[in-house]
C-alpha positions as CSV (number, residue, x, y, z in Angstrom):
1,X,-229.7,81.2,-112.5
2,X,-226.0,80.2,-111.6
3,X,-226.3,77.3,-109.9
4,X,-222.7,77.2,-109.1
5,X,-219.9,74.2,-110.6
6,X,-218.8,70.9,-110.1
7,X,-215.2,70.8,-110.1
8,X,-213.0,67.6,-110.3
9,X,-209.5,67.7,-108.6
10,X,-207.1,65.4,-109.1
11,X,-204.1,64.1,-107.8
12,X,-202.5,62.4,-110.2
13,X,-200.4,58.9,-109.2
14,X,-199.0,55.7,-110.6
15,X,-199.4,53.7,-106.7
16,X,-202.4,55.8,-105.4
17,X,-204.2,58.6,-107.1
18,X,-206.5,60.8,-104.8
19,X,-209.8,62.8,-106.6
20,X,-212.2,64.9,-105.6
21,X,-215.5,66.3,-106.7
22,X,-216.6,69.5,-105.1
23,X,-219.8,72.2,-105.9
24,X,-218.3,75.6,-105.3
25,X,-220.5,78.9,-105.9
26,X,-219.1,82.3,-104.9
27,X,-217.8,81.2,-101.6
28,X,-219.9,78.4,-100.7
29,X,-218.1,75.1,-101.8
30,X,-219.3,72.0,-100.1
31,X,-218.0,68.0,-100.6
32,X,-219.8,65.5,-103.7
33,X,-217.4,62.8,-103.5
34,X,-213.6,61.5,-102.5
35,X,-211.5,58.9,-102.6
36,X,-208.6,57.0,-104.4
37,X,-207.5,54.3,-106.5
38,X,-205.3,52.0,-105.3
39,X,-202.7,51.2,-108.5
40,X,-199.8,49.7,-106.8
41,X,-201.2,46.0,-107.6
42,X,-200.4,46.6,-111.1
43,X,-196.9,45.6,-111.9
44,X,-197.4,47.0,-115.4
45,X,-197.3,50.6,-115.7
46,X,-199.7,50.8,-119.0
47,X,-202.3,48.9,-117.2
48,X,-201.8,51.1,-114.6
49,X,-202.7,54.4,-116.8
50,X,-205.4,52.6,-118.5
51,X,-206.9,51.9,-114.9
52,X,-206.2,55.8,-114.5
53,X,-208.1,56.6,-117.6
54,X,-210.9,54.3,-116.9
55,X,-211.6,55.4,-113.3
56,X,-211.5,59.3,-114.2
57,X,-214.1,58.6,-117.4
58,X,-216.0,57.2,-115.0
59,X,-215.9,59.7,-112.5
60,X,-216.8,62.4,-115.2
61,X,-220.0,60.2,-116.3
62,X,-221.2,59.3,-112.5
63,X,-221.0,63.6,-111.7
64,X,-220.8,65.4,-114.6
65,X,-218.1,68.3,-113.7
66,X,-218.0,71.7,-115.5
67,X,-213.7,71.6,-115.0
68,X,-211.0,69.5,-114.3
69,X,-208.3,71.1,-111.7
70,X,-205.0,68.8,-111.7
71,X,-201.9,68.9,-109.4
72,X,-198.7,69.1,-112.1
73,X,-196.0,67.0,-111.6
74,X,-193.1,68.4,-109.4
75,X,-188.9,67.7,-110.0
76,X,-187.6,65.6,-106.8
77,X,-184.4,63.2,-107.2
78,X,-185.7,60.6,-109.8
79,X,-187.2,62.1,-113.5
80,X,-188.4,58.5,-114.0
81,X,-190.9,58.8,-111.2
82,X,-191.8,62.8,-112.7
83,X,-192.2,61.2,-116.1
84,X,-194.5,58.5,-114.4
85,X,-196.7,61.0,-112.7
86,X,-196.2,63.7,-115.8
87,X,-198.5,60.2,-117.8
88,X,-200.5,59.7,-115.3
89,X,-201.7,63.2,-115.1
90,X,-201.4,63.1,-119.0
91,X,-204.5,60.3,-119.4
92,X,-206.1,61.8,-116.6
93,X,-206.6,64.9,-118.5
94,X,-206.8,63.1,-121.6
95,X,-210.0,61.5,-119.9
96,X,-211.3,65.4,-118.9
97,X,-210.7,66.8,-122.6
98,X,-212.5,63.5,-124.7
99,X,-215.5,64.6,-122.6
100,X,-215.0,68.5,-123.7
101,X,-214.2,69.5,-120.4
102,X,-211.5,72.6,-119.6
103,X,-208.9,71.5,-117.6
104,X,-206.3,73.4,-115.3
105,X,-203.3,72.5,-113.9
106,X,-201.6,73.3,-110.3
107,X,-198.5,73.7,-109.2
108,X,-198.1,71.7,-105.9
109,X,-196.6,74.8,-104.2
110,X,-199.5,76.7,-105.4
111,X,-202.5,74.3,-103.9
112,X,-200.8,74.8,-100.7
113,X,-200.7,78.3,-100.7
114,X,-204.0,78.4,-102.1
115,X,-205.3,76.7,-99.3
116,X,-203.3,77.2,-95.7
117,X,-201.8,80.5,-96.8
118,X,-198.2,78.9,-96.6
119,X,-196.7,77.1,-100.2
120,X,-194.7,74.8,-97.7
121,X,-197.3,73.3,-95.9
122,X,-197.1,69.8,-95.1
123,X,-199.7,66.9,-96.3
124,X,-201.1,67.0,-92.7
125,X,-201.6,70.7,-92.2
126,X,-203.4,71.0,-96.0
127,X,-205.9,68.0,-94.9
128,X,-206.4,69.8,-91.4
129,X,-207.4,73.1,-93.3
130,X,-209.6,71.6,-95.6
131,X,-211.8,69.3,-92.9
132,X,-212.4,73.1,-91.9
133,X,-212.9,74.9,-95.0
134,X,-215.1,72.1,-96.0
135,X,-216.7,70.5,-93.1
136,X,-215.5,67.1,-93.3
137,X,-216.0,65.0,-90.0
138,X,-213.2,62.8,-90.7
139,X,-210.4,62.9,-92.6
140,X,-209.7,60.1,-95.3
141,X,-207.1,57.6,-94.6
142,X,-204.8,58.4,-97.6
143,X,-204.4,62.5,-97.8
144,X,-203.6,61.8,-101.9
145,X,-207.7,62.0,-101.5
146,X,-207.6,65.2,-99.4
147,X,-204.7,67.0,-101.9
148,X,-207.4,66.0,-104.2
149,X,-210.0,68.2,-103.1
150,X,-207.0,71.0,-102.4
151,X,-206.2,71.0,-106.1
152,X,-210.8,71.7,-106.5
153,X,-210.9,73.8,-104.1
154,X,-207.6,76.0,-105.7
155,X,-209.0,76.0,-108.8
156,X,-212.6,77.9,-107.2
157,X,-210.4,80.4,-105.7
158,X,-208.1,80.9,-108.2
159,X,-211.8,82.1,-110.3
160,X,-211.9,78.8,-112.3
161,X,-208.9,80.6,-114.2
162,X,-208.7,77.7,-116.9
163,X,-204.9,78.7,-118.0
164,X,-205.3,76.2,-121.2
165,X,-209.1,77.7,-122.4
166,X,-209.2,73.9,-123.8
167,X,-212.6,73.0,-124.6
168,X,-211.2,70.1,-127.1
169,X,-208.2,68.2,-127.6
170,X,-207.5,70.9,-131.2
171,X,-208.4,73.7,-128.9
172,X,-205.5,72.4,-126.6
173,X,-202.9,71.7,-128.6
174,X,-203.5,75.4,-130.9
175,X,-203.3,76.9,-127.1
176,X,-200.2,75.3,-126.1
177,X,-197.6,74.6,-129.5
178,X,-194.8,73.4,-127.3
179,X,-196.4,71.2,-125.2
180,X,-197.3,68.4,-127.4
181,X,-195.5,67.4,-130.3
């Protein structure tokens, strides 16, 4: 009997990175867990991906998700900060495939659209939607926690299309040559 999945959604960060674990069958979805952590202490930006690392392991021990949904890493004005978040998402889903889990990634445009109906949505209007779709009575503090459980919720409707089919870190790397060198 399909008892549905648990799907991990992350917003990946090198100051504050949002997650969120939902249970989603057919279209029933309802809220395990959210939060963030809080990485701007850390002057040092390969502590800072180790706390990454760290925090997601242990979020895949503590509830045990069938996938891992990630936001990708967009272009503004500064490719230091997109190569920043582009290593933070990288140990993030380094942390999702050790454990053998698929992962998926998200454009930001596409997590938006996914879940107001508009790709240009702000922050606000996405964390709005959500406290709907999924019945939260408040809304967290930070909304990296609530683009968290946009980026979950995206990857239920999108069918759990896992783009990668990586079950392993070899299974990864023969599905995408270019990627990785």
């Amino acid at each position: 009997m399909d008892e549905g999945k648990i799907i991990l959604g992350i917003d990946p960060g090198t100051n504050i990175m949002g997650y969120g674990v939902i249970k989603a069958k057919g279209n029933q979805y309802s809220v395990i867990q959210y939060g963030v952590l809080h990485l701007k202490k850390y002057t040092d930006h390969a502590v800072k991906l180790e706390k990454i690392f760290s925090r997601v392991t242990q979020i895949i021990d503590e509830y045990g998700p069938d996938e891992v949904a990630l936001e990708a890493p967009f272009m503004g004005k500064n490719p230091q900060s997109m190569l920043k978040l582009g290593r933070a998402q990288g140990v993030a889903m380094a942390a999702a495939l050790q454990h053998q889990i698929p992962v998926t990634e998200y454009a930001p445009k596409k997590v938006k659209q996914s879940v107001t109906g508009r790709g240009t949505a702000s922050k606000e209007q996405v964390a709005d939607m959500l406290a709907r779709l999924l019945k939260l009575k408040e809304l967290p503090k930070l909304l990296d926690a609530t683009d968290a459980l946009a980026v979950a919720l995206t990857h239920h409707f999108q069918g759990g299309n896992n783009l990668s089919k990586a079950k392993s870190w070899k299974a990864f790397l023969a599905n995408n040559p270019g990627r990785v060198k």
